[in-house]
PDB file of N, H, CA, C and O in Angstrom:
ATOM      1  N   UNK A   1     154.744  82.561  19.279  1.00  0.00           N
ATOM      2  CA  UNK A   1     153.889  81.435  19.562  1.00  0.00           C
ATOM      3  C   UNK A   1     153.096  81.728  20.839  1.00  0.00           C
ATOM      4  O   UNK A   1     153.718  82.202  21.790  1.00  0.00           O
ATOM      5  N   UNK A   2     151.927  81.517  20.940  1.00  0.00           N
ATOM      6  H   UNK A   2     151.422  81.132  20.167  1.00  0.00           H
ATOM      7  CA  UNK A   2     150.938  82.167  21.710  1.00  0.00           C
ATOM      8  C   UNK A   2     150.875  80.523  22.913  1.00  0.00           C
ATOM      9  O   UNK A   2     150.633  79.375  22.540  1.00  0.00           O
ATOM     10  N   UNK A   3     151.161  80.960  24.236  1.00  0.00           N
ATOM     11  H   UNK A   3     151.357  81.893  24.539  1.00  0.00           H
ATOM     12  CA  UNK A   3     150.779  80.303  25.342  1.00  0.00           C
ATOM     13  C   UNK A   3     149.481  79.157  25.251  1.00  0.00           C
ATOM     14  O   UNK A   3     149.297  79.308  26.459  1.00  0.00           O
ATOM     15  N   UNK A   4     148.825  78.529  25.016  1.00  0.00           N
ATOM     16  H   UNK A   4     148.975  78.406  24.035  1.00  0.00           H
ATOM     17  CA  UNK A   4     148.384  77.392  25.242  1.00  0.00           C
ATOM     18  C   UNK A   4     147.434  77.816  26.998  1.00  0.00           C
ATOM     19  O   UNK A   4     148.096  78.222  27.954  1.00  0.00           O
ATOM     20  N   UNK A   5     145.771  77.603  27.107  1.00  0.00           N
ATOM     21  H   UNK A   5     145.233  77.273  26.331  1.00  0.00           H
ATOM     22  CA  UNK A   5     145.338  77.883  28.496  1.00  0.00           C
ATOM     23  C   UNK A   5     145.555  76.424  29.053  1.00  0.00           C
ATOM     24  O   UNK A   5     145.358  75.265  28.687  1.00  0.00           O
ATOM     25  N   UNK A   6     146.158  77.231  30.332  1.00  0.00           N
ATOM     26  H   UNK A   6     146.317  78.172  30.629  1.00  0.00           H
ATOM     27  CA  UNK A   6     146.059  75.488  31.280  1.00  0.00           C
ATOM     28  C   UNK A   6     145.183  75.013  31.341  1.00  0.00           C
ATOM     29  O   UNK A   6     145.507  73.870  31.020  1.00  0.00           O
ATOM     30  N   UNK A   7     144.128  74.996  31.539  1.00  0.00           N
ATOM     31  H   UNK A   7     143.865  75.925  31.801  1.00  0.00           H
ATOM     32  CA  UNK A   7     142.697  74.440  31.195  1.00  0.00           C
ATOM     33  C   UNK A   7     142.758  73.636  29.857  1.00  0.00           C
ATOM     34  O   UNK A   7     142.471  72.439  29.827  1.00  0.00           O
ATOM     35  N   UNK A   8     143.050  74.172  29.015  1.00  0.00           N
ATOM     36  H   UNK A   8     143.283  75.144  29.039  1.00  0.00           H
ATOM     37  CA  UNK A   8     143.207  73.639  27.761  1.00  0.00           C
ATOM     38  C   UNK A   8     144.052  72.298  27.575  1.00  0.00           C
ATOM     39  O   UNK A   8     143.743  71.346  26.857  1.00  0.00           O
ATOM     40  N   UNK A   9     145.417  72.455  28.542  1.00  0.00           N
ATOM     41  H   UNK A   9     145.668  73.228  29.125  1.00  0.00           H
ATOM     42  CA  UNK A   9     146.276  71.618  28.527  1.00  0.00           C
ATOM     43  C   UNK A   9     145.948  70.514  29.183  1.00  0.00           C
ATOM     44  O   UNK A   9     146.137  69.436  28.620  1.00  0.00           O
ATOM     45  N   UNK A  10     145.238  70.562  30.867  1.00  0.00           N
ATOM     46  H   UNK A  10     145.084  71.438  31.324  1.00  0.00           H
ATOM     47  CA  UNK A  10     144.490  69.745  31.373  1.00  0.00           C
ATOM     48  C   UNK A  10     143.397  68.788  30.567  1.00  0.00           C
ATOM     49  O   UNK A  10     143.252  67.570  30.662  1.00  0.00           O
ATOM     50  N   UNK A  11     142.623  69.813  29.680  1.00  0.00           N
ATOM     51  H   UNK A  11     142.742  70.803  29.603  1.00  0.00           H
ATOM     52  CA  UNK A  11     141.437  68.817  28.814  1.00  0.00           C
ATOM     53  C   UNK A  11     142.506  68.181  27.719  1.00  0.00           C
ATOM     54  O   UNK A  11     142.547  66.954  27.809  1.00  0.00           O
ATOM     55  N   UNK A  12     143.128  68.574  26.998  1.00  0.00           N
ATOM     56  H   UNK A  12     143.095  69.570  26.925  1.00  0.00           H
ATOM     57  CA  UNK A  12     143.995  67.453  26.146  1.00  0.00           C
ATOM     58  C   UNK A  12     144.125  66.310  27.050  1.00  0.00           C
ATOM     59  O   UNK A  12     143.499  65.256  26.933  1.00  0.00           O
ATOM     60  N   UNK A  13     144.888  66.557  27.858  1.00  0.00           N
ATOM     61  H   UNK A  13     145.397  67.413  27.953  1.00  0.00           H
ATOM     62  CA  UNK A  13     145.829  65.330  28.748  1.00  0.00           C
ATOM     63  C   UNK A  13     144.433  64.670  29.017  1.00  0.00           C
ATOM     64  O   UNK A  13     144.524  63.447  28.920  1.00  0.00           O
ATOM     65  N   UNK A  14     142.789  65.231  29.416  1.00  0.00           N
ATOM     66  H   UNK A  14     142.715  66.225  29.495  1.00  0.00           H
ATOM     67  CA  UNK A  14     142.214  64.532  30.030  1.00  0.00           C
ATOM     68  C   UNK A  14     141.586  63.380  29.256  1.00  0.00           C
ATOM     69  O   UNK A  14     141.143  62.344  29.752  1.00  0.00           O
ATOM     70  N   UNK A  15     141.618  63.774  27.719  1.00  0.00           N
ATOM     71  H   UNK A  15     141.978  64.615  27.316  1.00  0.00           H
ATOM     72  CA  UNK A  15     141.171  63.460  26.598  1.00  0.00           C
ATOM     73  C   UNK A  15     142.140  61.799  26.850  1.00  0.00           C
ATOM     74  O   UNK A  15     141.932  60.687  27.334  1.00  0.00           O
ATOM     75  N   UNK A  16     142.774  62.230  26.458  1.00  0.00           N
ATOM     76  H   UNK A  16     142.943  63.134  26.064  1.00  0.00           H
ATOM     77  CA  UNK A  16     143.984  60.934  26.406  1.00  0.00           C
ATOM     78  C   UNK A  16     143.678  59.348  28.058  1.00  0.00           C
ATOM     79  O   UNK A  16     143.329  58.169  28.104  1.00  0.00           O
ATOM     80  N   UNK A  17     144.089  60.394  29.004  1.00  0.00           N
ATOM     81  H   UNK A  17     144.372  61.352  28.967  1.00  0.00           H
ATOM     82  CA  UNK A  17     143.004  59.204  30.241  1.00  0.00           C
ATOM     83  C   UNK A  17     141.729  58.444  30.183  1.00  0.00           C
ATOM     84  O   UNK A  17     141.704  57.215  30.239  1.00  0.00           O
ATOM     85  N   UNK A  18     140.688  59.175  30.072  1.00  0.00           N
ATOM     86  H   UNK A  18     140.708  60.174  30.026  1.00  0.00           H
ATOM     87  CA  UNK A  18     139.750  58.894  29.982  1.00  0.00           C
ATOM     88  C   UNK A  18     139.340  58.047  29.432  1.00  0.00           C
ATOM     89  O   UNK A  18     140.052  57.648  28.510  1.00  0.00           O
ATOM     90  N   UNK A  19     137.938  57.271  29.680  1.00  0.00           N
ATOM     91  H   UNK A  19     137.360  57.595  30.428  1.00  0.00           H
ATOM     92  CA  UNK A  19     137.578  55.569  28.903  1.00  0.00           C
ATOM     93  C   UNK A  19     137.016  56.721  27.598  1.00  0.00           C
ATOM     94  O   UNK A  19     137.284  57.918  27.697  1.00  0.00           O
ATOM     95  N   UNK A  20     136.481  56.349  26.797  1.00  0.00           N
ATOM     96  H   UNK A  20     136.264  55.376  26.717  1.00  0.00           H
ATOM     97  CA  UNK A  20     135.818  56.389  25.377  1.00  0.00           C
ATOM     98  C   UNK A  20     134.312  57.140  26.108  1.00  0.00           C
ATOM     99  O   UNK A  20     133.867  56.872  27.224  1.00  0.00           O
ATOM    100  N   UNK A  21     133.968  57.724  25.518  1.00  0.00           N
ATOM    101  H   UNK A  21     134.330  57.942  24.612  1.00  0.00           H
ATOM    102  CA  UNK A  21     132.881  58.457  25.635  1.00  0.00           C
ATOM    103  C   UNK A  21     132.665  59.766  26.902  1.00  0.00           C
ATOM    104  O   UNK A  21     131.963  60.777  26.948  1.00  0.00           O
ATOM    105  N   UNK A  22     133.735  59.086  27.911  1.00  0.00           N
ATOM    106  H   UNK A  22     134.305  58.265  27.873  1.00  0.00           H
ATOM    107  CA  UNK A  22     133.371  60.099  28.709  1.00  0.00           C
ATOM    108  C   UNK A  22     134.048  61.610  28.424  1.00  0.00           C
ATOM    109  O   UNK A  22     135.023  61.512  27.679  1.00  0.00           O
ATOM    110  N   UNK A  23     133.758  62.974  28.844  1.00  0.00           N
ATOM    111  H   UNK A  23     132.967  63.055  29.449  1.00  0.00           H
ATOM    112  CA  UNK A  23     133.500  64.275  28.664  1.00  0.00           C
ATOM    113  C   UNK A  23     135.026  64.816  29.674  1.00  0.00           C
ATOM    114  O   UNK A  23     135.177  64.859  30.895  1.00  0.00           O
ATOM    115  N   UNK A  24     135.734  65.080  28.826  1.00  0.00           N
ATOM    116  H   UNK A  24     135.611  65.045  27.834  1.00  0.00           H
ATOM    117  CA  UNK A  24     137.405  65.230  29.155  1.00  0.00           C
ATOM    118  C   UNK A  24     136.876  66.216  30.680  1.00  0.00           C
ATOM    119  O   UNK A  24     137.595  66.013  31.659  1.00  0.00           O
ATOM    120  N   UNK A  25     135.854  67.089  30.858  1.00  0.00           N
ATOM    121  H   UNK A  25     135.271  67.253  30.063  1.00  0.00           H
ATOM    122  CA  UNK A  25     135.755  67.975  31.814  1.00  0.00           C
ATOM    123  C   UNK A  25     135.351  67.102  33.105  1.00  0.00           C
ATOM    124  O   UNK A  25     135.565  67.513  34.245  1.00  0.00           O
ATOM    125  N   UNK A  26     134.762  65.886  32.832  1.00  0.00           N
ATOM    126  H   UNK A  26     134.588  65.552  31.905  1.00  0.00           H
ATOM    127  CA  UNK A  26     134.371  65.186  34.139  1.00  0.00           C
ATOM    128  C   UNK A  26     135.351  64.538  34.487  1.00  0.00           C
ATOM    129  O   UNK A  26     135.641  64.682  35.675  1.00  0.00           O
ATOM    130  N   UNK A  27     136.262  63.576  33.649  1.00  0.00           N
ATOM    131  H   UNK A  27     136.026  63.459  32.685  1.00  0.00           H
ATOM    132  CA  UNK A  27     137.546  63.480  33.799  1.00  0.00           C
ATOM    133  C   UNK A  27     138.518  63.966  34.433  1.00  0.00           C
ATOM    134  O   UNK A  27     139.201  63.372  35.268  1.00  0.00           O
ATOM    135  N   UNK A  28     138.666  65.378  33.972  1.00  0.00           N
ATOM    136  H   UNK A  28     138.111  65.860  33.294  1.00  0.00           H
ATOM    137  CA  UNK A  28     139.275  66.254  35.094  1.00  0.00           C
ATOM    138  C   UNK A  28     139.030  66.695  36.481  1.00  0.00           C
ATOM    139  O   UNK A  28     139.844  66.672  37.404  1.00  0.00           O
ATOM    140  N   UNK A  29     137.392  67.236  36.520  1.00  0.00           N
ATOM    141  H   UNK A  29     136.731  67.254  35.769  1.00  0.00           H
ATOM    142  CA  UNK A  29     136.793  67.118  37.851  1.00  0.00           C
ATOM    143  C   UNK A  29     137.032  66.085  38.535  1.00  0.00           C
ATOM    144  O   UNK A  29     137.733  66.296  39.524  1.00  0.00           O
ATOM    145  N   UNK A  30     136.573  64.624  38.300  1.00  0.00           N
ATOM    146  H   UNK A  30     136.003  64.453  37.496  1.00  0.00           H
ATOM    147  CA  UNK A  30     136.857  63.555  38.933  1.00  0.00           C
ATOM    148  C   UNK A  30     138.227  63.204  39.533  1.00  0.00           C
ATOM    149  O   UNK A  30     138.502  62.696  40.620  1.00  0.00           O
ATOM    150  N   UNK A  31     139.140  63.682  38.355  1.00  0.00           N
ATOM    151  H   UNK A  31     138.917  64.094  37.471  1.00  0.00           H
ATOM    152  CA  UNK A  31     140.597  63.768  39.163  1.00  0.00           C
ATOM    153  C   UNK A  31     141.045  64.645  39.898  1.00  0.00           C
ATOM    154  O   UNK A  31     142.190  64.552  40.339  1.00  0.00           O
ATOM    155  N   UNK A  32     140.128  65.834  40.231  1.00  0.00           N
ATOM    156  H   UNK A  32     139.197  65.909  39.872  1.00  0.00           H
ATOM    157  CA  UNK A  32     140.771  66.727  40.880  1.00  0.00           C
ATOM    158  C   UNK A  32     142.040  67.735  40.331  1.00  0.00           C
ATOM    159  O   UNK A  32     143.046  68.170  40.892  1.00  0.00           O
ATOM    160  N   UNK A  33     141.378  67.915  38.692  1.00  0.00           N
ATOM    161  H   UNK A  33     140.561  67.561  38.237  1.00  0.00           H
ATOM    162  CA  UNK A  33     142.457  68.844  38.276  1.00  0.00           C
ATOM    163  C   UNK A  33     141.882  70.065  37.978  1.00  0.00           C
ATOM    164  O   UNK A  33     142.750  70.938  37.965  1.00  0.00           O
ATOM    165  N   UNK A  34     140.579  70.561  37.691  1.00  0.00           N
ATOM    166  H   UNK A  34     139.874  69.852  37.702  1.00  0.00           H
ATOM    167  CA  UNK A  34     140.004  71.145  37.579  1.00  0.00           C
ATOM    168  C   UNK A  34     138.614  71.749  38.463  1.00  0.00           C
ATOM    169  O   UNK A  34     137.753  70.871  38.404  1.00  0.00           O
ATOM    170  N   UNK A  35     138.184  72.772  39.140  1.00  0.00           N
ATOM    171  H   UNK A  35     138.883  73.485  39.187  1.00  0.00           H
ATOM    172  CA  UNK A  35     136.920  72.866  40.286  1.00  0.00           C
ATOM    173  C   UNK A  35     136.126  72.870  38.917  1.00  0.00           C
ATOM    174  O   UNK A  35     136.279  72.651  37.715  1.00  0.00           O
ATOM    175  N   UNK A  36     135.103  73.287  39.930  1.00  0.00           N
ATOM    176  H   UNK A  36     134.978  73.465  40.906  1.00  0.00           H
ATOM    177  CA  UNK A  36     133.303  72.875  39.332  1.00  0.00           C
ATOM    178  C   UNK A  36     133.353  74.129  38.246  1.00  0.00           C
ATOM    179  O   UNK A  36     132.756  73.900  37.194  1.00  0.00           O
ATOM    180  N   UNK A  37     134.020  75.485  38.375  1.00  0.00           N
ATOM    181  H   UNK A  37     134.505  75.671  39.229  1.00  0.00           H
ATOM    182  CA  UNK A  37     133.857  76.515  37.385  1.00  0.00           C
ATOM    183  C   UNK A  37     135.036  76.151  36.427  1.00  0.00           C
ATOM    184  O   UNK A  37     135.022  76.971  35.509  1.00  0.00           O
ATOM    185  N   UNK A  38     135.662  75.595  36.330  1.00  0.00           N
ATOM    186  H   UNK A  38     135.673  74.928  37.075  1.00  0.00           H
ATOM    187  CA  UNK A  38     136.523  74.545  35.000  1.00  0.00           C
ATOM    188  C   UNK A  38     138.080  75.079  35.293  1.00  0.00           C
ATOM    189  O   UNK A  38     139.007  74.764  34.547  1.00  0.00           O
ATOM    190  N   UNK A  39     138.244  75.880  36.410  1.00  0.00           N
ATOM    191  H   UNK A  39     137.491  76.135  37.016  1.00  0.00           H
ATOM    192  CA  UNK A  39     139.792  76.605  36.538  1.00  0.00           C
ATOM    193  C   UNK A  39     140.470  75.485  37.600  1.00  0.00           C
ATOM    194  O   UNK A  39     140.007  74.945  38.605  1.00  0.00           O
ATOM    195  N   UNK A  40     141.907  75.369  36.854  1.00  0.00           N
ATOM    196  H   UNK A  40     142.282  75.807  36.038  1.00  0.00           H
ATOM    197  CA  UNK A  40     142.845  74.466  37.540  1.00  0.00           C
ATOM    198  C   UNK A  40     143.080  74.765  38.934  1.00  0.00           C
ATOM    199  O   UNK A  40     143.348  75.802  39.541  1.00  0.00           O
ATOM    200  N   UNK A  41     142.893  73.494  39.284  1.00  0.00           N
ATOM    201  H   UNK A  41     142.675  72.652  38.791  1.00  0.00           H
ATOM    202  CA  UNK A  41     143.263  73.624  41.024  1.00  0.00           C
ATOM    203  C   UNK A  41     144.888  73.124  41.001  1.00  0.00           C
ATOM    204  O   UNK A  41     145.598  72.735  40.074  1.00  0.00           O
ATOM    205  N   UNK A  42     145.110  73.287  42.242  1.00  0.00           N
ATOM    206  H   UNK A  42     144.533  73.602  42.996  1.00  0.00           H
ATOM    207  CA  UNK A  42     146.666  72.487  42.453  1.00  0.00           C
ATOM    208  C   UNK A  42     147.244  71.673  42.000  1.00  0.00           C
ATOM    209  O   UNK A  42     148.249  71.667  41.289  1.00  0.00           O
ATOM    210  N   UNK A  43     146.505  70.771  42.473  1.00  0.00           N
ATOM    211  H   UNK A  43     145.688  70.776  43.050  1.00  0.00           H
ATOM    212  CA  UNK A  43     146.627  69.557  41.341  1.00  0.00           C
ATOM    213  C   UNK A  43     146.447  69.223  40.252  1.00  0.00           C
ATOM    214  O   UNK A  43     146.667  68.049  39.954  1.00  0.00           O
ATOM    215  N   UNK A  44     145.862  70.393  39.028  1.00  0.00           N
ATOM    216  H   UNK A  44     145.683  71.347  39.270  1.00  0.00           H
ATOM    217  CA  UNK A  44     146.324  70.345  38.062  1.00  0.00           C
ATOM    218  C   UNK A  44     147.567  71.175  37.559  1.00  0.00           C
ATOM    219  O   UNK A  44     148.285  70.941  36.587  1.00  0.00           O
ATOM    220  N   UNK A  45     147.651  72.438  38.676  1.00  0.00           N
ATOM    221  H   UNK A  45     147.068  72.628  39.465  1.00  0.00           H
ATOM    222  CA  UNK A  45     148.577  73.000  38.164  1.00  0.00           C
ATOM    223  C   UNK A  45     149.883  71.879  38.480  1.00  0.00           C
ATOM    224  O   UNK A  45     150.785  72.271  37.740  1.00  0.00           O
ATOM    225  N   UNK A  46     150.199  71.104  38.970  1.00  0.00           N
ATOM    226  H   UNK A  46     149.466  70.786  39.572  1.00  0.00           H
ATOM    227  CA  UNK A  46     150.810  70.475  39.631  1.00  0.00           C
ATOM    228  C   UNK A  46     150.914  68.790  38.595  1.00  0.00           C
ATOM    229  O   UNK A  46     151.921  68.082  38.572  1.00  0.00           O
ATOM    230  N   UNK A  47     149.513  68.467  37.789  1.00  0.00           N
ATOM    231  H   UNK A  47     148.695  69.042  37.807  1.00  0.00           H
ATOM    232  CA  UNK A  47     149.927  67.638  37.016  1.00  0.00           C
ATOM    233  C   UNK A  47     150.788  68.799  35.553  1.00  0.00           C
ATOM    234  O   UNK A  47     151.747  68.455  34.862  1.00  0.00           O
ATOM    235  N   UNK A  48     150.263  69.737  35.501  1.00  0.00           N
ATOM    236  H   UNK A  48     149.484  70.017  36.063  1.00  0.00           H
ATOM    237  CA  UNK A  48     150.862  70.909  34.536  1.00  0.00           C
ATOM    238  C   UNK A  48     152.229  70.664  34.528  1.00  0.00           C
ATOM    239  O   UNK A  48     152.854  70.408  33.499  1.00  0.00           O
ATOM    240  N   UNK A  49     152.802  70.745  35.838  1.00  0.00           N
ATOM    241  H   UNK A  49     152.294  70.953  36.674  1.00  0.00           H
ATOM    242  CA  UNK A  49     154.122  70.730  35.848  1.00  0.00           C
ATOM    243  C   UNK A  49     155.116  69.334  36.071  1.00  0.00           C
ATOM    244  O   UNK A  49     156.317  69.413  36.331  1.00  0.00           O
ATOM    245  N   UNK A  50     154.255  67.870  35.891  1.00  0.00           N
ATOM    246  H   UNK A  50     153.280  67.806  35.679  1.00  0.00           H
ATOM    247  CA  UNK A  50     154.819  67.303  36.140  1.00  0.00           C
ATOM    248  C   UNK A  50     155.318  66.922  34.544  1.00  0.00           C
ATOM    249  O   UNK A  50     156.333  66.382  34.105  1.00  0.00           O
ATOM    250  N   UNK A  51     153.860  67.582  33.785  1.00  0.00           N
ATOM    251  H   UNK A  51     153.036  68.020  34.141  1.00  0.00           H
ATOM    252  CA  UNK A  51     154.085  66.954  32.147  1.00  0.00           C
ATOM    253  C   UNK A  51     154.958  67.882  31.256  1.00  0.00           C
ATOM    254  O   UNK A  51     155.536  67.589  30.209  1.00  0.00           O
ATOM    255  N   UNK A  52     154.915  69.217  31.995  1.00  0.00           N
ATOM    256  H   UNK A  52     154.445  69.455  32.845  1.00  0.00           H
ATOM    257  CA  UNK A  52     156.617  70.150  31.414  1.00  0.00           C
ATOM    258  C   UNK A  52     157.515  69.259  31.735  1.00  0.00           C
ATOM    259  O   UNK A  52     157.967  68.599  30.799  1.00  0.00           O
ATOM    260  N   UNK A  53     157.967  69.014  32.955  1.00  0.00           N
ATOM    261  H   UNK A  53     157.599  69.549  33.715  1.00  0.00           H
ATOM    262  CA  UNK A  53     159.361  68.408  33.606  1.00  0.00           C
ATOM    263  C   UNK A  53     159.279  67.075  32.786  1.00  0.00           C
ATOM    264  O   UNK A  53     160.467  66.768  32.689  1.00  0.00           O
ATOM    265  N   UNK A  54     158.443  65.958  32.039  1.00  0.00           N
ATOM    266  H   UNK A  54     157.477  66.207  32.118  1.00  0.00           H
ATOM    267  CA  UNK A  54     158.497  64.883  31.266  1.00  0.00           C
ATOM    268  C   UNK A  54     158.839  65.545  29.632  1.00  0.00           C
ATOM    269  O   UNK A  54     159.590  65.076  28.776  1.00  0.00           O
ATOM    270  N   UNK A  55     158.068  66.678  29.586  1.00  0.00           N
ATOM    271  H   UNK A  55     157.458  67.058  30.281  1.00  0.00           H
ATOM    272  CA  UNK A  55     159.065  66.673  28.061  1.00  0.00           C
ATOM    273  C   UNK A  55     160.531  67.329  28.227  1.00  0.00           C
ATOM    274  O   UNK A  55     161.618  67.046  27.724  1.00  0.00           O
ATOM    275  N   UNK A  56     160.179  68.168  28.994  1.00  0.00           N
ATOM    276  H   UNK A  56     159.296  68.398  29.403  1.00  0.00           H
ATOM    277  CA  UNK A  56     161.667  68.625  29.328  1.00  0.00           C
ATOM    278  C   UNK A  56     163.073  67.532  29.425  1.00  0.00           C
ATOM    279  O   UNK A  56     164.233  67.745  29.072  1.00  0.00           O
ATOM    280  N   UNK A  57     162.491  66.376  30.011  1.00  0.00           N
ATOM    281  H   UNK A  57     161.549  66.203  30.298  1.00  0.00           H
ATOM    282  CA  UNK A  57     163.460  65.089  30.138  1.00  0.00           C
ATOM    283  C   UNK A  57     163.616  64.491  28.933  1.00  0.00           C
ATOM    284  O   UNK A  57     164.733  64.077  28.623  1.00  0.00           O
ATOM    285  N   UNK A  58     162.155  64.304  27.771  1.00  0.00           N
ATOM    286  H   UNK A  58     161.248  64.641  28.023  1.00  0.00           H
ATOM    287  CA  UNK A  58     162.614  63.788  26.599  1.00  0.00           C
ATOM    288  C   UNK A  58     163.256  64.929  25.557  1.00  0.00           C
ATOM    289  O   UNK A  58     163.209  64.553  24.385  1.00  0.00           O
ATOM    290  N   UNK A  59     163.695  65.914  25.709  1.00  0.00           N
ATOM    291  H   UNK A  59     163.733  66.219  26.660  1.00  0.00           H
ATOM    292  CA  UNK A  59     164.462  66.524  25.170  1.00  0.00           C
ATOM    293  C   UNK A  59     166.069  66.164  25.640  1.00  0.00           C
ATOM    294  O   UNK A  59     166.947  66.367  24.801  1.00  0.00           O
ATOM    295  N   UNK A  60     166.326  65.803  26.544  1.00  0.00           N
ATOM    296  H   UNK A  60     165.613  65.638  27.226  1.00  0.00           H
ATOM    297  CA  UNK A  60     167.586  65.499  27.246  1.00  0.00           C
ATOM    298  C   UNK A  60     168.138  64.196  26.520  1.00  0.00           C
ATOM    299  O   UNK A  60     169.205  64.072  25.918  1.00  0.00           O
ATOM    300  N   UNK A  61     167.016  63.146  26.758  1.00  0.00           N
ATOM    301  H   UNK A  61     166.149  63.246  27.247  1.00  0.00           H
ATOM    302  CA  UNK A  61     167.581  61.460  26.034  1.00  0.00           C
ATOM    303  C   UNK A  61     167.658  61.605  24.320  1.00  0.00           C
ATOM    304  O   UNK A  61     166.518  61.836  23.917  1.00  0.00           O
ATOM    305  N   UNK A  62     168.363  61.560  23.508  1.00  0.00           N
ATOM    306  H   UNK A  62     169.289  61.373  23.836  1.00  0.00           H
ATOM    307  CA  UNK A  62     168.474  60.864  22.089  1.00  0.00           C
ATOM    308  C   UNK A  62     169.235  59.623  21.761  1.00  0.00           C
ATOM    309  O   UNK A  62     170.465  59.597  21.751  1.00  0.00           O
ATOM    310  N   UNK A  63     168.529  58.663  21.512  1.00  0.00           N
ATOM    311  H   UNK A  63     167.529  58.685  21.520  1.00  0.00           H
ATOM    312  CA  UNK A  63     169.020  57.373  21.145  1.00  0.00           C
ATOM    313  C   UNK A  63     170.288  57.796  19.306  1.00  0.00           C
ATOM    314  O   UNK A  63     169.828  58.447  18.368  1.00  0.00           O
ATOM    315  N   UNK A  64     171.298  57.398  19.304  1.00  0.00           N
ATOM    316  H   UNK A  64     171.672  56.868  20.066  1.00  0.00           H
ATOM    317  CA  UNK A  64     171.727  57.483  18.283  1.00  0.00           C
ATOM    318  C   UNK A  64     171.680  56.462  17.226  1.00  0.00           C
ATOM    319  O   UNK A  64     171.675  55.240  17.373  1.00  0.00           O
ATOM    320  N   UNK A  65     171.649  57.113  16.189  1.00  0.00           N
ATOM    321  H   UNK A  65     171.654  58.106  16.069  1.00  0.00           H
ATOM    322  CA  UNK A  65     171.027  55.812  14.900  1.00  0.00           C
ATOM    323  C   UNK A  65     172.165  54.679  14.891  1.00  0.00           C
ATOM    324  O   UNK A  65     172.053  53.698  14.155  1.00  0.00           O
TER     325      UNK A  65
END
């Protein structure tokens, strides 16, 4: 299974924030997850790792039937 670009992962997630129409890349710029040439800054690498460590946790909880 082939790695996924952080960039890539950032524009999903940005997709999902964002109001309706706006352009997942300004989204990101605006939040400061991405610079002006589209590569993750800190703070995205940093939202990167906050949204591993959240699935990582929903792998931990299972409600039983």
């Amino acid at each position: 299974m082939q790695e996924e670009d952080p960039t890539e992962k950032i524009l999903a997630f940005a997709r999902h924030v964002g109001k309706e129409g706006d352009a997942p890349e300004t989204v990101a710029r605006n939040r400061a997850w991405i610079d002006a040439a589209g590569r993750p800054t800190d703070e995205g690498h940093e939202l990167l790792r906050a949204l591993d460590e959240q699935k990582a946790q929903g792998a931990v909880y299972r409600l039983d039937p």
